[in-house]
N, C-alpha and C positions, 0 to 999 in steps of 0.2 A: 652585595648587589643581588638585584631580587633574578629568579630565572627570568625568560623570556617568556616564558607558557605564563608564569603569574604574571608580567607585567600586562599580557594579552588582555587576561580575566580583570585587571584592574582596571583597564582602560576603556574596556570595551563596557564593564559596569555589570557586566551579566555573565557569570559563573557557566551557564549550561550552554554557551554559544557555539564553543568547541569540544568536538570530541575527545576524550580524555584517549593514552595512547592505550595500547593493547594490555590489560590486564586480567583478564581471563582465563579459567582453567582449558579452554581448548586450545587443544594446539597448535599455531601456524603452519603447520603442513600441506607449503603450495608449492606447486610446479611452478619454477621458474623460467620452464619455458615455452609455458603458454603464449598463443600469441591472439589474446582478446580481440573482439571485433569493436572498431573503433568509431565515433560518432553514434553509435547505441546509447537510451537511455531506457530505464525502468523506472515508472514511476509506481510505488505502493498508496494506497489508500486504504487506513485502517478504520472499518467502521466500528467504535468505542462503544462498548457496552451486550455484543450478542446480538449482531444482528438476525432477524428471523429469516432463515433461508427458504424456510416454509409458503412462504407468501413473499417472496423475492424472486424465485423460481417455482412457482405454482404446479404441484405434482397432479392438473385436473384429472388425467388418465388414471390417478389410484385409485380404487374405488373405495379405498378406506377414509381417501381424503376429507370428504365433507363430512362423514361422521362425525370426525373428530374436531370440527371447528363449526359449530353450527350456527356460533352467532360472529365470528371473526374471519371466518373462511372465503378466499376470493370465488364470485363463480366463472363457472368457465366461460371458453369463448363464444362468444356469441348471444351471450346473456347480457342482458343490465349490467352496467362495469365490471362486464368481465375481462378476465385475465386476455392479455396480447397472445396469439395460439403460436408459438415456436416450433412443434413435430409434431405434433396431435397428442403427447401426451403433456411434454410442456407448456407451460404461457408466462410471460411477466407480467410481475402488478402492473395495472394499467397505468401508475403513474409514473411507472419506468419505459413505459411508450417510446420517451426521444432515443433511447436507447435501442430501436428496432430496426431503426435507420440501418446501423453499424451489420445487426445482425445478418440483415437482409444482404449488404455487400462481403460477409463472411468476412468480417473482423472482429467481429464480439463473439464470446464464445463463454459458458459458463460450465461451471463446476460443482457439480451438486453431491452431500451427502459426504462433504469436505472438512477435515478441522483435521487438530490434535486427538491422538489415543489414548491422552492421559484423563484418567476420571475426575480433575478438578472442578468443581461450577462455581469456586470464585472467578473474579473479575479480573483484579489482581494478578493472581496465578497464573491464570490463563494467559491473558497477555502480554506476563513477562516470559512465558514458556513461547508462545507464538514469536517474541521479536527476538527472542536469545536462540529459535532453533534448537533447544536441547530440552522437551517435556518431561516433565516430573526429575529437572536437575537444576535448584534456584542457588546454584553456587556457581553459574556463570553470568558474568558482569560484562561482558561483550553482545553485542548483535550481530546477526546473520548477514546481514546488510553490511556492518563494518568487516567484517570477515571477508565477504565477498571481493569488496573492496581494494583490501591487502592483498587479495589474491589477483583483481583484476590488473592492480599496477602497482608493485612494491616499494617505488620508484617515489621522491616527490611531485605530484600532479602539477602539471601544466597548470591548472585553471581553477573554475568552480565545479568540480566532480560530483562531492554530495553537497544534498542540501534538505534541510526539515524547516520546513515551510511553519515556524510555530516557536514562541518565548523560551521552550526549553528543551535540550536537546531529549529524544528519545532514546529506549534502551537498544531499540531495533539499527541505531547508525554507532551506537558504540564500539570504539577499537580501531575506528579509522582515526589516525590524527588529523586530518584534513577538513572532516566533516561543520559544517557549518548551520546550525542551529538562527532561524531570524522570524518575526513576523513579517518583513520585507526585505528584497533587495533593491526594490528600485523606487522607494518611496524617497523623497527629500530628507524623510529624518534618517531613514538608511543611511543615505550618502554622509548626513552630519559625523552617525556614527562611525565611518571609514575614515571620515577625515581626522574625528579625535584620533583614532587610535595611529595617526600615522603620526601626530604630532609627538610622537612617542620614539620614533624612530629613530633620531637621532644621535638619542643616549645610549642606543645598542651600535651603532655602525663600528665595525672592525672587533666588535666583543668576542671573545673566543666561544664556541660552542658545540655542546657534544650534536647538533644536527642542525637541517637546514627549514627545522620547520616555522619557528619565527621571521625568518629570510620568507619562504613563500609566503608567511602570512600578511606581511608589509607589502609584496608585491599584489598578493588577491586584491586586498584591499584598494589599495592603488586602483588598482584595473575595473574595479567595481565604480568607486567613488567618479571614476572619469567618464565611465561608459553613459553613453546618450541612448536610455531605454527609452524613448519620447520620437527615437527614428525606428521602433518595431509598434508600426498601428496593430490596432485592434481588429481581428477580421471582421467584417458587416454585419456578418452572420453569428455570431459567436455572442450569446447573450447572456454572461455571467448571472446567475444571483448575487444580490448584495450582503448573503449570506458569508460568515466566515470561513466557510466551506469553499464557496461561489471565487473568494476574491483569490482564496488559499491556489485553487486551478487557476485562476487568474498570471498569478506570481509566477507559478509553475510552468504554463507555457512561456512567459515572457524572456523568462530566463532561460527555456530551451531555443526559443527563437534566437538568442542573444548570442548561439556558438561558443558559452564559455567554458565548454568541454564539459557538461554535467553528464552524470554516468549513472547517482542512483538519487531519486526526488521521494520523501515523504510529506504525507501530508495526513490529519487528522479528520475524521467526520464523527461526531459525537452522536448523544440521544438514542440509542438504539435498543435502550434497556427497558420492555415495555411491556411490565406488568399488571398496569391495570388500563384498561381502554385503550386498546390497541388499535382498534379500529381494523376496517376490512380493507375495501376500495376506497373507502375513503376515512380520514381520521387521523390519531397523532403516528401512527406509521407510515401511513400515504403522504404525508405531510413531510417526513426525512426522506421518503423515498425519491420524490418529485423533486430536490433539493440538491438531491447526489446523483441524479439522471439529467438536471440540467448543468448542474457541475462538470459533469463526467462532457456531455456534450457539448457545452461550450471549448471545454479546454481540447475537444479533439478538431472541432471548427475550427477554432483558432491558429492552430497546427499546421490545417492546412498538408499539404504535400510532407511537410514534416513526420506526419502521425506515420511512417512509412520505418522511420528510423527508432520506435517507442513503444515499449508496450507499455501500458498500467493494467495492475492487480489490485482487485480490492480485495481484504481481508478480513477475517469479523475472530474474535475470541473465543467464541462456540456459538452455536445456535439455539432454537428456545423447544419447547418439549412442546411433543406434535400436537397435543392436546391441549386444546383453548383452557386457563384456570376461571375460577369464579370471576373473577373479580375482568371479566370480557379482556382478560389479556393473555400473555403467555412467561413461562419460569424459566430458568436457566435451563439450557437444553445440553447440545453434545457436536453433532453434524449440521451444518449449514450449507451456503453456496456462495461460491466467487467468482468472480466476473473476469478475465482477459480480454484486452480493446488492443490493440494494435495491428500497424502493418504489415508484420511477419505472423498473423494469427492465422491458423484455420478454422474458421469465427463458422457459423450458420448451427453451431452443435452442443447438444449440452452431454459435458464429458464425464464420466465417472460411474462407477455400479451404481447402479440404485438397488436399494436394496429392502423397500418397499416398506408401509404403514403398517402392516398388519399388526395384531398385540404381538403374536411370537418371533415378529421380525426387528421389533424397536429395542433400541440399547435401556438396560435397564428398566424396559415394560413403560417407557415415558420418552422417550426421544428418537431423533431420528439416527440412524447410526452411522461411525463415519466407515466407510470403504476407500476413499482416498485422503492418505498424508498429508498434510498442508507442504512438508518438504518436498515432497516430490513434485507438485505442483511446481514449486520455486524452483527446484533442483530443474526441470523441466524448460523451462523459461533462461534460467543464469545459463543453461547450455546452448539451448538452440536460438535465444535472442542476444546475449553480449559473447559465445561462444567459448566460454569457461566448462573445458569436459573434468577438468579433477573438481571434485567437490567435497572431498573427505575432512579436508579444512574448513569447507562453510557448514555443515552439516554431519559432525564427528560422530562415527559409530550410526549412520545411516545410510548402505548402501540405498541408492536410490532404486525405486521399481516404478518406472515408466511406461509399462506396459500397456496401462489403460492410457495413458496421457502422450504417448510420442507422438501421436499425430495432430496434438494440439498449437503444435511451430512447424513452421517449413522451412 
């Protein structure tokens, strides 16, 4: 008789749907007796490919700035599409406009000059070191996310806890067994596939078993396949793109509106990787920007009174080198910037050293450098938003330093 975990993966037809259980060289080392804040959700947003924090958070106030980008550089405010002005020395691209909304009521908040300390500029690398939490160590096969997780309830979940909005699971939710990998939960083929795999139940009832997680998994499913996602409208205001980006928040809020206990949401935004014709204000960057800013902004409309209980984090793999290349684009960089939206944010600020353009202040005479951890960031967040204080289990052999960032949660 085959396990349960394989007849899942048979059934369900798709190998990466479930997270595989905890197999990783970090240690489980949690408190057991934390006691998480509950009805909290984070949802991450990984922008795939480096995105340019350069021109995402526009440093107009350097005055190195425009040197360095003379044909791809945003200008500032006040000029011809120019940059949104944030504190007079920041501004966002103007296609991230819907986004100033948030900032203005001081729940957007950004993070500049942000990433990994490890000097890889693959793609690769980098974002299996970004979703594993451990830089410059690729012999951990768990995620930060799944770690998190383990740590937030060791317990088997009530509900739909995690979820990655996308065909295959990421490395970022690995190590939770729970975790649940889909392009939809609340599409009709969804539901079809909840119902095969219940048709399966049967041959397992009263089966002996070393756990109980094929039992919840017959129960999710169940509970998913019956749920009437067609009594959670659309808000008025909430005007997805059609984009798979657009419908990915779409899924995302539906299923936070839905109460079925989700705790940590991914989701993917690709094309970021943009070497030749990059464009400035406008162009094939301004074009993913406006994409992820109506994304971002639909799914927090949507929300509604909700966005109170939620933060999302976008995250990029490294940023591009401050100097435009020939070819009107930018190369793999080093430090970028990331965004925090939610209800518990103290949003109107953009947080982190900066540590400026100049040639003898850039990492390696070509980038921007980072002064803030990308852990610390999360580390920051998993405390003062789902209120997890140990974290030596999510983030092993990283005391966190919060100093510049504690006052980015209230």
């Amino acid at each position: 008789m085959i396990s349960r975990r394989r007849l899942l993966k048979i059934s369900l037809a798709a190998g990466g749907i479930f997270a595989s259980r905890w197999s990783g060289t970090v240690p489980p080392s949690f408190a057991s007796t934390e006691t998480p804040r509950r009805g909290k959700t984070l949802v991450v947003v990984f922008q795939r490919g480096g995105a340019d924090g350069l021109s995402m958070v526009v440093p107009h106030g350097d005055p190195a700035y425009a040197g360095l980008r003379p044909g791809i550089g945003i200008p500032p405010p006040g000029r011809p599409d120019g940059s949104v002005d944030l504190d007079g020395f920041f501004g966002l691209h103007p296609s991230l406009e819907p986004l100033h909304l948030y900032w203005k009521e001081k729940r957007l908040a950004a993070i500049h000059a942000v990433g990994s300390h490890d000097p890889t500029r693959s793609h690769f690398d980098a974002q299996d070191h970004m979703e594993t939490g451990t830089p410059g160590n690729k012999q951990t096969s768990d995620g930060w996310l799944g770690r998190m997780l383990r740590a937030y309830d060791p317990q088997t979940p009530p509900g739909l806890r995690s979820l990655a909005i996308g065909s295959t699971m990421p490395r970022i939710l690995r190590g939770d067994p729970s975790a649940l990998a889909l392009p939809s939960v609340t599409s009709p083929r969804a539901k079809a596939l909840f119902g095969s795999a219940l048709a399966f139940e049967p041959l397992y009832a009263g089966a002996p078993s070393s756990s109980g997680e094929g039992d919840y998994a017959f129960r999710l499913f169940d509970r998913l396949r019956r749920f009437d996602f067609s009594s959670l409208p659309l808000a008025s205001n909430a005007n997805y793109p059609r984009s798979p980006f657009g419908q990915a928040m779409r899924e995302m809020a539906t299923v936070i509106k839905a109460n079925l206990g989700l705790v940590a949401g991914f989701a993917d935004s690709g094309g970021w990787d943009t070497h030749v014709n990059q464009g400035g204000s406008i162009g094939q960057l301004a074009t993913r920007l406006s994409d992820l800013a109506a994304g971002i902004a639909a799914f927090s409309k949507d929300l509604g009174r909700k966005l109170d209980d939620v933060v999302l984090l976008t995250m990029t793999e490294f940023g591009r080198t401050a100097r435009e290349n020939g070819n009107r684009g930018t190369d793999h960089g080093h430090g970028s910037a990331f965004f925090v939206l939610g209800g518990s944010v103290r949003g109107g600020k953009v947080y982190g050293k900066w540590p400026g353009l100049r040639p003898e202040t850039l990492y390696e005479g070509r980038d921007l450098a980072v002064t803030s951890d990308f852990r610390d960031v999360v580390s920051r967040i998993l405390s003062g938003h789902l209120g997890l204080q140990r974290l030596d289990g999510v983030f092993p052999q990283h005391p966190p330093a919060q100093e510049e960032l504690r006052h980015l949660l209230n």
